[in-house]
C-alpha positions as CSV (number, residue, x, y, z in Angstrom):
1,X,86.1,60.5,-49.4
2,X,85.0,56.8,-49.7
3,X,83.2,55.7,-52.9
4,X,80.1,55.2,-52.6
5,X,77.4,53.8,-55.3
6,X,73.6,53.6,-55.2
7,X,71.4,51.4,-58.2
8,X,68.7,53.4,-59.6
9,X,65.8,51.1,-61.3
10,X,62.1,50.8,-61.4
11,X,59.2,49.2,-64.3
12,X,56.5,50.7,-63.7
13,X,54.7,53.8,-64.9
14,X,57.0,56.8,-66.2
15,X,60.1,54.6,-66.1
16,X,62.6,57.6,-67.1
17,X,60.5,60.2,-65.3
18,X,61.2,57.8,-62.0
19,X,64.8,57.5,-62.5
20,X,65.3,61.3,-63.3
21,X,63.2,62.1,-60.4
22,X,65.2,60.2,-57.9
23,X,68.3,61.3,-58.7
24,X,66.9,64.8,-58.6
25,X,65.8,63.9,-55.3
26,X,68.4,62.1,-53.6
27,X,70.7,65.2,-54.6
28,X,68.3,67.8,-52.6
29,X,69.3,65.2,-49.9
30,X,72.9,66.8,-48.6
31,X,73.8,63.9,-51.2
32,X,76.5,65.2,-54.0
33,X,75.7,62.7,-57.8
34,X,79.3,62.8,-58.8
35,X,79.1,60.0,-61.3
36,X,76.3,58.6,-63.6
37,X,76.1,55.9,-65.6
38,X,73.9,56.2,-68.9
39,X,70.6,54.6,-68.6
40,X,70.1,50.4,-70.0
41,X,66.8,48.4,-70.2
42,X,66.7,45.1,-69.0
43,X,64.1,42.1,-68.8
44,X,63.1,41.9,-65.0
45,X,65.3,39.6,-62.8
46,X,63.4,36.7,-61.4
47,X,60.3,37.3,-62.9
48,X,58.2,38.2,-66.4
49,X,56.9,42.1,-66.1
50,X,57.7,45.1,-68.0
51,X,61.3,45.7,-68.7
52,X,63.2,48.0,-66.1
53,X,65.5,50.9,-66.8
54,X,68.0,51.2,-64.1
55,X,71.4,53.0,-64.0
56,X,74.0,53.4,-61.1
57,X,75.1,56.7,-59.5
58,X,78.2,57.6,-57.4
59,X,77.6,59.9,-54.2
60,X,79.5,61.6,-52.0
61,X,78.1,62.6,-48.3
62,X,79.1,62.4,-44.7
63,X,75.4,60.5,-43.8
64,X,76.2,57.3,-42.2
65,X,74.7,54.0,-43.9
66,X,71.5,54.2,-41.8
67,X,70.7,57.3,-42.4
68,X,71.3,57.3,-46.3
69,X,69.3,54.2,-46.2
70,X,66.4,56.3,-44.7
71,X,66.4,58.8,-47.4
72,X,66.3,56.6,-49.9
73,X,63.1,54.7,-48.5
74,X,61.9,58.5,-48.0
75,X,62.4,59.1,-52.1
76,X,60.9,56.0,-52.8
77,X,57.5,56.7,-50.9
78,X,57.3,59.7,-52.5
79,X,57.9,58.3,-55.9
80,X,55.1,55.8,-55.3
81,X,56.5,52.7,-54.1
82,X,54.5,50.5,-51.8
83,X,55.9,47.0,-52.0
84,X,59.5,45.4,-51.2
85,X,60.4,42.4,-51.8
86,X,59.4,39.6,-49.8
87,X,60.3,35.9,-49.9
88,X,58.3,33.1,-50.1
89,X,57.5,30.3,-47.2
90,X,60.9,28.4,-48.7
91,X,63.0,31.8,-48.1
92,X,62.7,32.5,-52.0
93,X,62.6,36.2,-52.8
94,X,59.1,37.4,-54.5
95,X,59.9,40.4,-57.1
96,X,57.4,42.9,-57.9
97,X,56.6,45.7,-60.0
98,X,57.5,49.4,-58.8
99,X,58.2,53.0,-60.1
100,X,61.4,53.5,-58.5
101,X,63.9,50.8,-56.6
102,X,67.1,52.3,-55.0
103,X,69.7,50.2,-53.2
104,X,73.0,51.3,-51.4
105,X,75.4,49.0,-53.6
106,X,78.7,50.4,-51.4
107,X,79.9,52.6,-48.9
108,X,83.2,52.9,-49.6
109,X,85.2,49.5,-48.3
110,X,82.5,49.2,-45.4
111,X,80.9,45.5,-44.9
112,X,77.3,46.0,-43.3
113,X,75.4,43.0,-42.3
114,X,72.4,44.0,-40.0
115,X,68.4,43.1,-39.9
116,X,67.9,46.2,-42.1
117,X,70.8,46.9,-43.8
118,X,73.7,44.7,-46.1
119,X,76.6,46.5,-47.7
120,X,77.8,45.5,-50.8
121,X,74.4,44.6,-51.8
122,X,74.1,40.8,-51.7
123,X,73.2,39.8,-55.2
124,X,74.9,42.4,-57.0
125,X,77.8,40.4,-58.3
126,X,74.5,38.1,-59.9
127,X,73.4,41.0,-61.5
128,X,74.9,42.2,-65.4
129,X,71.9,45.0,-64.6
130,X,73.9,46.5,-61.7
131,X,77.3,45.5,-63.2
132,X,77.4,46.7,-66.3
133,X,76.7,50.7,-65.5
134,X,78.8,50.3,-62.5
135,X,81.6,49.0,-64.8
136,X,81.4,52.4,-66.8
137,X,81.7,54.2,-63.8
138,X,83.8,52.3,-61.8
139,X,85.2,49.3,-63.1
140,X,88.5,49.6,-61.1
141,X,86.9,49.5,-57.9
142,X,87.6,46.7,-55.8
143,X,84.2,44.5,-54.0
144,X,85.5,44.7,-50.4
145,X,84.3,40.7,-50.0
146,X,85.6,39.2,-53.0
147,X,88.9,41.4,-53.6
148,X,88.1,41.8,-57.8
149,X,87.4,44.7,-59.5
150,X,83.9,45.4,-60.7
151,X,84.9,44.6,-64.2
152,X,86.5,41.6,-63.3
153,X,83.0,40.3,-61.5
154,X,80.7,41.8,-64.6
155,X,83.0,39.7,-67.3
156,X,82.8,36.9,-65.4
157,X,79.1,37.0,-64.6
158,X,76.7,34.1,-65.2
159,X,73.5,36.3,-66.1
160,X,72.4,36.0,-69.5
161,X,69.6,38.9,-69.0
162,X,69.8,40.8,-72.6
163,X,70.8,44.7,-71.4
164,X,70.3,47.5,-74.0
165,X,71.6,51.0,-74.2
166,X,68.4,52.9,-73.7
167,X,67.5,55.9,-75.7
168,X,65.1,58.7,-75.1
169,X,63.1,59.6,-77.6
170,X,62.9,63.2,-78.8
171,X,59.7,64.7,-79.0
172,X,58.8,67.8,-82.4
């Protein structure tokens, strides 16, 4: 079976709850969570908001690209998102708040370019948030576009965003 990884993030609200849901979620979704990465807080990337918490999960399932895309636009309805990102009038991307933000990173070796879907993700290689957890998991797997293992693209990333185990607090 092809290895394939999803991101797992959101700032708003019940951060954790979010994150726990989805995965719950995308795994009632003939979608098998093989893999899991521990959870990090990170500032938010390209602009000031609450921090995020965000983690990066490996699936297996036989749904094609479109359809897993689908489902996870499904679970994040439910879990009260309302907003993607848009750009700006120069093409820049506008950022936004949200409870839960999932993203197809890969599908195995598959390169997807379409109006509505790109596999790998296009900025993920810019992103110590999405590297870093997917280096735990996976840090032998090689980015189908640039031939490097995902360790080899997280050590040699230019992000300076500060990332931090996070810890859940235990309640008495």
């Amino acid at each position: 079976m092809k290895n394939k990884f999803l991101s797992l993030g959101g700032n708003f609200g019940n951060r954790l709850f979010f994150i726990n849901e989805a995965e719950r979620l995308i795994a009632k979704e003939n979608i098998s969570v093989v893999g899991s990465s521990e959870i990090y807080q990170t500032q938010s990337w390209g602009y000031k908001d609450k921090s995020y918490l965000n983690k990066v999960i490996e699936i297996r399932t036989n749904l094609s690209p479109n359809v897993l895309l689908k489902k996870l636009q499904k679970i994040e309805k439910k879990l009260g998102r309302n907003t993607k990102t848009k750009s700006d009038i120069n093409g820049k991307l506008i950022y936004s708040e949200r409870t839960i933000d999932l993203d197809i990173l890969f599908y195995g070796q598959e390169i997807i370019n379409t109006k509505t879907l790109i596999i790998p993700h296009p900025r993920l290689h810019l992103r110590n948030f999405v590297l870093l957890p997917l280096s735990k998991i996976a840090g032998n797997f090689k980015h189908p576009l640039f031939n490097k293992k995902i360790s080899e693209i997280y050590n040699n990333c230019t992000d300076t965003s500060e990332i931090q185990l996070f810890k859940v607090r235990e309640t008495s």
